[in-house]
BAGU-876426 format. One record per residue (C-alpha): residue number from 0; residue in one letter; x, y, z. Coordinates in nm, 4 decimals, decimal comma. Layout:
<sites>
site resi:NUM | resn:A | xx:X | yy:Y | zz:Z;
...
</sites>
This chain:
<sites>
site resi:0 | resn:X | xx:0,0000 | yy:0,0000 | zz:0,0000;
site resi:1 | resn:X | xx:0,2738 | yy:0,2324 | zz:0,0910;
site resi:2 | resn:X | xx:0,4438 | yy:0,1777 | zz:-0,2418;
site resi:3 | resn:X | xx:0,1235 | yy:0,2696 | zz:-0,4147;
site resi:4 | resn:X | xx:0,0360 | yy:0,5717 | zz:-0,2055;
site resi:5 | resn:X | xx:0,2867 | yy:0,7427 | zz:0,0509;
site resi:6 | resn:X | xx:0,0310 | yy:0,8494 | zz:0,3510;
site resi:7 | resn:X | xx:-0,0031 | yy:0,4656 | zz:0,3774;
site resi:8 | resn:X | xx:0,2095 | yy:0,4118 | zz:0,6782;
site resi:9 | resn:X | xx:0,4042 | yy:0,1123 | zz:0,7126;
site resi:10 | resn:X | xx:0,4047 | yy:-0,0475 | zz:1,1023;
site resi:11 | resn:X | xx:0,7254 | yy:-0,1535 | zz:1,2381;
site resi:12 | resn:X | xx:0,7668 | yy:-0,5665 | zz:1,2295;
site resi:13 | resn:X | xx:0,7861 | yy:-0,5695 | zz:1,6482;
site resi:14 | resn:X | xx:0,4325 | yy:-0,4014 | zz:1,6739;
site resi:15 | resn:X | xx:0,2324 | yy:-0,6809 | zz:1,6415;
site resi:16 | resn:X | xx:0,4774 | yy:-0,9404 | zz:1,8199;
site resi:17 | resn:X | xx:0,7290 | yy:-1,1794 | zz:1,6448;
site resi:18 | resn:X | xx:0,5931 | yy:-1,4866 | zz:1,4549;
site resi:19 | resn:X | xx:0,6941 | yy:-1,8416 | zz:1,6169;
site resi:20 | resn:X | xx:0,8017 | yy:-1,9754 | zz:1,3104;
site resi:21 | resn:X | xx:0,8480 | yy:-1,8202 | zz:0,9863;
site resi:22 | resn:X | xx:0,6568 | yy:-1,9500 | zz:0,7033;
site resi:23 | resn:X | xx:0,7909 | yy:-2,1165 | zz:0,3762;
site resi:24 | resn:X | xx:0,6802 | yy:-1,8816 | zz:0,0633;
site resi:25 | resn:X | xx:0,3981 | yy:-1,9621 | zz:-0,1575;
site resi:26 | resn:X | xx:0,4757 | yy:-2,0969 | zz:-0,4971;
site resi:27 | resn:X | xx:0,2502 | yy:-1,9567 | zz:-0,7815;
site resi:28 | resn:X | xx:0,2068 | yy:-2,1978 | zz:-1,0437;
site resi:29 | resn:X | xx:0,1880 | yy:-2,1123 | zz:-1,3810;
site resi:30 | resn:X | xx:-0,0743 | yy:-2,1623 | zz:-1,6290;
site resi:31 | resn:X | xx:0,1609 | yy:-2,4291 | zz:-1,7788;
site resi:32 | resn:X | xx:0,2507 | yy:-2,6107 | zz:-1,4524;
site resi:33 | resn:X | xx:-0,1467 | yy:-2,6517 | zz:-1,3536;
site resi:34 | resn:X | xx:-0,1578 | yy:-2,8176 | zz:-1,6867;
site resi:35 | resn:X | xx:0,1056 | yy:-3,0275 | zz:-1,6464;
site resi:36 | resn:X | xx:-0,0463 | yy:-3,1028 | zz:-1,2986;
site resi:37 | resn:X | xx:-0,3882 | yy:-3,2067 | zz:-1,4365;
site resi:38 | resn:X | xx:-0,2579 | yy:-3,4217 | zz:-1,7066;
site resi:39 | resn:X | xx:-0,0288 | yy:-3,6273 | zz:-1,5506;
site resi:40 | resn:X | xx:-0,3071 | yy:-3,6478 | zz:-1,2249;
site resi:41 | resn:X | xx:-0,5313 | yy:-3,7828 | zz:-1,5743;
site resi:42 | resn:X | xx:-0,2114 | yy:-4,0331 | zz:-1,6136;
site resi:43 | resn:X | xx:-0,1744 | yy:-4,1588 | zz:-1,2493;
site resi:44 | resn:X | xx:-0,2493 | yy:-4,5417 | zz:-1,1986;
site resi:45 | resn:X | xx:-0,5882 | yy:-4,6316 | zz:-1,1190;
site resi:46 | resn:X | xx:-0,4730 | yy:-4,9367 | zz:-0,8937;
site resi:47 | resn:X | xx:-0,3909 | yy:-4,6559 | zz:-0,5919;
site resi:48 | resn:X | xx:-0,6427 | yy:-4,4935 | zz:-0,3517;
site resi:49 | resn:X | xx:-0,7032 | yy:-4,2124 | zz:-0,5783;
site resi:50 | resn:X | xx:-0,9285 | yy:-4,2951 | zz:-0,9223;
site resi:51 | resn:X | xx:-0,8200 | yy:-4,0135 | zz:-1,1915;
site resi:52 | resn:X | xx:-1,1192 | yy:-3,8826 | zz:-1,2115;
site resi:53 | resn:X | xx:-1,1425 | yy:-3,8302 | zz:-0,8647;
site resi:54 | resn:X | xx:-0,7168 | yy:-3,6626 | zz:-0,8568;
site resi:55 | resn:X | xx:-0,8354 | yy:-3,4535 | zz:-1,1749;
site resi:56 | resn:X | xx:-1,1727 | yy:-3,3312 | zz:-1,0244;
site resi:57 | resn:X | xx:-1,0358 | yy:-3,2509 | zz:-0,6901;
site resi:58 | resn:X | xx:-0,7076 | yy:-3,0668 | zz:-0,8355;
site resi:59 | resn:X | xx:-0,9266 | yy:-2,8662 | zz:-1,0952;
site resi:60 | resn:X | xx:-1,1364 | yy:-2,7324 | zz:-0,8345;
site resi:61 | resn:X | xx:-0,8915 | yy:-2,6469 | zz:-0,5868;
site resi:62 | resn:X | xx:-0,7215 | yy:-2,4746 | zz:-0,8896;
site resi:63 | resn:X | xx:-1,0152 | yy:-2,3153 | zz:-0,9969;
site resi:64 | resn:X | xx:-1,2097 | yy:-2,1984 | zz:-0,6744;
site resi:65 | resn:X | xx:-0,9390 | yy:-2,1466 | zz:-0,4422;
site resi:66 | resn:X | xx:-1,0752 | yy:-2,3832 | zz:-0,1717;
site resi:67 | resn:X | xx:-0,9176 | yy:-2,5230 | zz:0,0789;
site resi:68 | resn:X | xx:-0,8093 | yy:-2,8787 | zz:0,1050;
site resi:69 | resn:X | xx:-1,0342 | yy:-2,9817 | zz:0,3954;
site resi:70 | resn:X | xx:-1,2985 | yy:-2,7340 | zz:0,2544;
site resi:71 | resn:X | xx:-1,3168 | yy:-2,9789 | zz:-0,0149;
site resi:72 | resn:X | xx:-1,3090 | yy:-3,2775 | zz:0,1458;
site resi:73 | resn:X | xx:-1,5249 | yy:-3,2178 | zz:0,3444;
site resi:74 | resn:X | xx:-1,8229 | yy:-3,1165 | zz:0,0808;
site resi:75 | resn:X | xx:-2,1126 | yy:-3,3620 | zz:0,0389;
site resi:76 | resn:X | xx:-2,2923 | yy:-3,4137 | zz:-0,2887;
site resi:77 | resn:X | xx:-2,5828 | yy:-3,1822 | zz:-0,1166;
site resi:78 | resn:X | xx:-2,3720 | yy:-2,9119 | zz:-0,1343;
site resi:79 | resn:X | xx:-2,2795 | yy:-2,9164 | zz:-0,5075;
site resi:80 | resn:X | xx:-2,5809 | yy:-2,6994 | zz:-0,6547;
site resi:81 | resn:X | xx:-2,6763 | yy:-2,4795 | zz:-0,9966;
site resi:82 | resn:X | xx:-2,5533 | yy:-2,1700 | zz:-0,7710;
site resi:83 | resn:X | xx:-2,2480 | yy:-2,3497 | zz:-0,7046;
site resi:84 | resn:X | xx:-2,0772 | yy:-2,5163 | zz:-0,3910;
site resi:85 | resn:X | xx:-2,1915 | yy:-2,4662 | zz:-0,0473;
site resi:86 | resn:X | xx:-1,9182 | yy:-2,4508 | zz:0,2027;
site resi:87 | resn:X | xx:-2,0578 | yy:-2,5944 | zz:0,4964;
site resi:88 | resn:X | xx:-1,7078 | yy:-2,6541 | zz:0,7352;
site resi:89 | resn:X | xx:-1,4744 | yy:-2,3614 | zz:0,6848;
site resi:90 | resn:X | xx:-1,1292 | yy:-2,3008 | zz:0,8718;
site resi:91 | resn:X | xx:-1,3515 | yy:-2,0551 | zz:1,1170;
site resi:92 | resn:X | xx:-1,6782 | yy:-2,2553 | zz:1,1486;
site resi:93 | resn:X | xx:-1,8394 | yy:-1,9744 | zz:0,8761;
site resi:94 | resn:X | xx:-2,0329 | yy:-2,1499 | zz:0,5683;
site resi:95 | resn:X | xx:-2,0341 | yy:-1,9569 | zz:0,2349;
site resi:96 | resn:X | xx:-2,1377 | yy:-2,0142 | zz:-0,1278;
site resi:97 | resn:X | xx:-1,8713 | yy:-2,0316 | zz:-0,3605;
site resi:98 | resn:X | xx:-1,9495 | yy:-1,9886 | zz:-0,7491;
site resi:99 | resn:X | xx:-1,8384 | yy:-2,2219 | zz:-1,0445;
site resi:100 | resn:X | xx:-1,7247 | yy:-2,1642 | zz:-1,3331;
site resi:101 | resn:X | xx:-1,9698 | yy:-2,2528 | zz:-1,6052;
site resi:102 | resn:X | xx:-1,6624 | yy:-2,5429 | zz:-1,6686;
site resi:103 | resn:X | xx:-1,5751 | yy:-2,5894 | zz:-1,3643;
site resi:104 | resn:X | xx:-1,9371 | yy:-2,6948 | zz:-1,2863;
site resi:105 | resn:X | xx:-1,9894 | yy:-2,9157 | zz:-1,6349;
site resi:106 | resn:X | xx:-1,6534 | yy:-3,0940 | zz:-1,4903;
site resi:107 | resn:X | xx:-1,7971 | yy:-3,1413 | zz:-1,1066;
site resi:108 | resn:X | xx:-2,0960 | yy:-3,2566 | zz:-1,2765;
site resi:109 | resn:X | xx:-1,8873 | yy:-3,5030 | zz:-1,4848;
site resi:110 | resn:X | xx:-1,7236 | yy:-3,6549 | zz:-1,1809;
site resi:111 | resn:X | xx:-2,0545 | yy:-3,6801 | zz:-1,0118;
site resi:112 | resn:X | xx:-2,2417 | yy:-3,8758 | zz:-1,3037;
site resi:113 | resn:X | xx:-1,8814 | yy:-4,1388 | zz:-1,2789;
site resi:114 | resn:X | xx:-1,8997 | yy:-4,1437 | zz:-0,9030;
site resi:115 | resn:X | xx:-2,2897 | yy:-4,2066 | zz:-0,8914;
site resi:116 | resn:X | xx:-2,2060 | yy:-4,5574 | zz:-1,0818;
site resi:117 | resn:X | xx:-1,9172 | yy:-4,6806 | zz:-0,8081;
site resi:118 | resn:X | xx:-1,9790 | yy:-4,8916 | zz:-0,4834;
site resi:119 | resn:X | xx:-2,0095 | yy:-4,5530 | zz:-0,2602;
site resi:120 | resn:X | xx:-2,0664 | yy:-4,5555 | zz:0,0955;
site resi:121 | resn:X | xx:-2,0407 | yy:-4,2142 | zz:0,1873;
site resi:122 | resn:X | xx:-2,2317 | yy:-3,8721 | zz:0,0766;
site resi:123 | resn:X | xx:-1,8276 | yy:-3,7270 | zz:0,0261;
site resi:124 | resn:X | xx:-1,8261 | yy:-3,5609 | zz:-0,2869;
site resi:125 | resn:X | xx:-1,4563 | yy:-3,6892 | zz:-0,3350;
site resi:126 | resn:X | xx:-1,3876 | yy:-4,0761 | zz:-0,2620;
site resi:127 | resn:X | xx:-1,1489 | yy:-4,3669 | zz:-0,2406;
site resi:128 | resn:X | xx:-1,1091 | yy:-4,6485 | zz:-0,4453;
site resi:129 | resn:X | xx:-1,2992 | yy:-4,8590 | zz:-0,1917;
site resi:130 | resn:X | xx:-1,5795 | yy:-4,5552 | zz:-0,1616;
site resi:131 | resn:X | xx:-1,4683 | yy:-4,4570 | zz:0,1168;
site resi:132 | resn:X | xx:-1,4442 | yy:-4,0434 | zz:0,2445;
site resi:133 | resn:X | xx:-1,0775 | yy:-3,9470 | zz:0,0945;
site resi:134 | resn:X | xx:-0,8280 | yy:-3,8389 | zz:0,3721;
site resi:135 | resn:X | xx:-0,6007 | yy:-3,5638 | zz:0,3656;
site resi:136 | resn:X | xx:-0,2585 | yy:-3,7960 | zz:0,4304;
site resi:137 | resn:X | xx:-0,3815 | yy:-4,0182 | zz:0,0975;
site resi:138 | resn:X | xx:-0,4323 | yy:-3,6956 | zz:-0,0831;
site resi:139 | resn:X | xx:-0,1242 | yy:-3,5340 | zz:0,0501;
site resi:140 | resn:X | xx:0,0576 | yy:-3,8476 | zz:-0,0310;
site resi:141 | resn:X | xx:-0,0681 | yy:-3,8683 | zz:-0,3891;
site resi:142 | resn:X | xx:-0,0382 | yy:-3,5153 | zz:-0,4865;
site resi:143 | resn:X | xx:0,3126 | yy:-3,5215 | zz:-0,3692;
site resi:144 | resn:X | xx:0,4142 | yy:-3,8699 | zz:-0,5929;
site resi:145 | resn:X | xx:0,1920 | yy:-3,7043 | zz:-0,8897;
site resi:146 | resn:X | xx:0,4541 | yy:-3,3532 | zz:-0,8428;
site resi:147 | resn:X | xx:0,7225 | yy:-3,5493 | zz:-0,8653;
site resi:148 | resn:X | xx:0,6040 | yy:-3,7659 | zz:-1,1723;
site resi:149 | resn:X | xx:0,5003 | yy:-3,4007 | zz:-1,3453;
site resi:150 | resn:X | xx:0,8785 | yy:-3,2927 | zz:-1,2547;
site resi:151 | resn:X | xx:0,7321 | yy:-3,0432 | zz:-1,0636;
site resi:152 | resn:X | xx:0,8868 | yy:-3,1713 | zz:-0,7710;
site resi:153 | resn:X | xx:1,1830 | yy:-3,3761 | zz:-0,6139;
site resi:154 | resn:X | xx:1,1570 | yy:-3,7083 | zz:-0,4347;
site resi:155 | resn:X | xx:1,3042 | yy:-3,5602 | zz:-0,0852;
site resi:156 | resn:X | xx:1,2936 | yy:-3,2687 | zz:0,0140;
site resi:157 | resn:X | xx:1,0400 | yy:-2,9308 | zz:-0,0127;
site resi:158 | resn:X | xx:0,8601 | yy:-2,7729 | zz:-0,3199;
site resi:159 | resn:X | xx:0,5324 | yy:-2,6799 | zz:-0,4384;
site resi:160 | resn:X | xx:0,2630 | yy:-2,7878 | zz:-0,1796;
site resi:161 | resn:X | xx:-0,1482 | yy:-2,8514 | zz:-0,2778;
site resi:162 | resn:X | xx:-0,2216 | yy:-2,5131 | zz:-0,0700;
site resi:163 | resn:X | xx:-0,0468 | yy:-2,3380 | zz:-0,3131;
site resi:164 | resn:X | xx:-0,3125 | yy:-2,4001 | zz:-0,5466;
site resi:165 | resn:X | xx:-0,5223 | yy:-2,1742 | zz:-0,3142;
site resi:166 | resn:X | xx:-0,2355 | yy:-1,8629 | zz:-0,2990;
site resi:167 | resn:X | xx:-0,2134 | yy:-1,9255 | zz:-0,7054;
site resi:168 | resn:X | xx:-0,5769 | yy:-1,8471 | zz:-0,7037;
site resi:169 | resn:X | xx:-0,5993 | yy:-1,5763 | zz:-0,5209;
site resi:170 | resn:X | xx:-0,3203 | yy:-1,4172 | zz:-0,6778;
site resi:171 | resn:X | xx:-0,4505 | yy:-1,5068 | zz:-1,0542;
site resi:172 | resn:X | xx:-0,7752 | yy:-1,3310 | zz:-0,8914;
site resi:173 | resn:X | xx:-0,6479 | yy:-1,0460 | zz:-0,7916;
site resi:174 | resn:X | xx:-0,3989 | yy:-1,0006 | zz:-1,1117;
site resi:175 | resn:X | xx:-0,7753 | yy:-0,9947 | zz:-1,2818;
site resi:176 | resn:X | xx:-0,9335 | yy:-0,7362 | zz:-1,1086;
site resi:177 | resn:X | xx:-0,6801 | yy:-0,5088 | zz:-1,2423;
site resi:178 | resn:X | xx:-0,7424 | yy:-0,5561 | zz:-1,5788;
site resi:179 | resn:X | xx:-1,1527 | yy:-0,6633 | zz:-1,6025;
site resi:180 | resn:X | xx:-1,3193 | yy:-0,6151 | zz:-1,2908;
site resi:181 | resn:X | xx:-1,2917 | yy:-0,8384 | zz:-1,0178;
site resi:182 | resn:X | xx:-1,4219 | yy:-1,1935 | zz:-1,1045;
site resi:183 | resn:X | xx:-1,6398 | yy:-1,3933 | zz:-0,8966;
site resi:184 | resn:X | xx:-1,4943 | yy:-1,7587 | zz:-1,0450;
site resi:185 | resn:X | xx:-1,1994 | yy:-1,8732 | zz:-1,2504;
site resi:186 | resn:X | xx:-1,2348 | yy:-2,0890 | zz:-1,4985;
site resi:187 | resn:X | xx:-1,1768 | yy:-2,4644 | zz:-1,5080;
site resi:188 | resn:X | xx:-0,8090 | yy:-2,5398 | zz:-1,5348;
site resi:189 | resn:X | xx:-0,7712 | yy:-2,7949 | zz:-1,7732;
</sites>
């Protein structure tokens, strides 16, 4: 703010206390490593937890709404509507509507139609191989072997995370409302 307009005051970093860790730096993907990302989640082998359908679907909405991992774990297929998604168990306990993408909600609806013909015992919008609720250490564990099959990624070691999808969002968001307007969506990532 201060760069933009001087009267903007910047606060000294003691005012507000000293942070008990310091936290890594987002990474912003680029248009061509969310690409790369969805196809080779498209490529991973169905015989693990994760159907593709299921690593695509979750990945391209993560990308494309900016929701949180457990946000979207935790959605049921009740809260997947014409308006969009209702977001029932936020980080604060808050529930909000978030809107889709014309795409984004023909590829959710996609996903759905597969999922409805599976052996599913649970009203998770995302599930297992066994149709079971997906858990965050499976996901975590898959996105992390799908980065490093993309090359996006090393074996050992850190890199790009599955929240960064979120920051890339909101920074693709923002870098929009410069230009058109602010958007209320992004589109599906393919």
């Amino acid at each position: 703010m201060h760069a933009e307009n001087q009267r903007h005051e910047v606060p000294p970093r003691a005012c507000v206390g000293h942070a008990k860790r310091v936290r890594r730096p987002p990474h912003i993907y680029t248009a061509d490593e969310i690409a790369r990302i969805m196809h080779t989640a498209g490529q991973m082998p169905a015989k693990g937890f994760i159907a593709p359908a299921t690593l695509t679907t979750l990945l391209g909405l993560l990308a494309s709404t900016g929701l949180r991992i457990s946000e979207a774990l935790s959605l049921e297929c009740s809260d997947a509507g014409d308006d969009g998604l209702l977001i029932r168990k936020s980080k604060h306990g808050k529930s909000r509507l978030v809107p889709l993408h014309e795409t984004s909600q023909a590829a959710l609806n996609r996903y759905l139609s597969e999922r409805a013909r599976w052996p599913v015992f649970t009203k998770a919008v995302f599930v297992s191989s066994n149709g079971q609720s997906l858990m965050y250490p499976t996901v975590r564990e898959t996105f992390l072997r799908l980065m490093v099959r993309a090359g996006l990624r090393k074996s050992t070691g850190s890199g790009p995370r599955i929240h960064d999808l979120r920051h890339t969002f909101a920074v693709r968001s923002l870098e929009q409302c410069g230009q058109t307007g602010c958007p209320s969506h992004y589109t599906w990532l393919h």
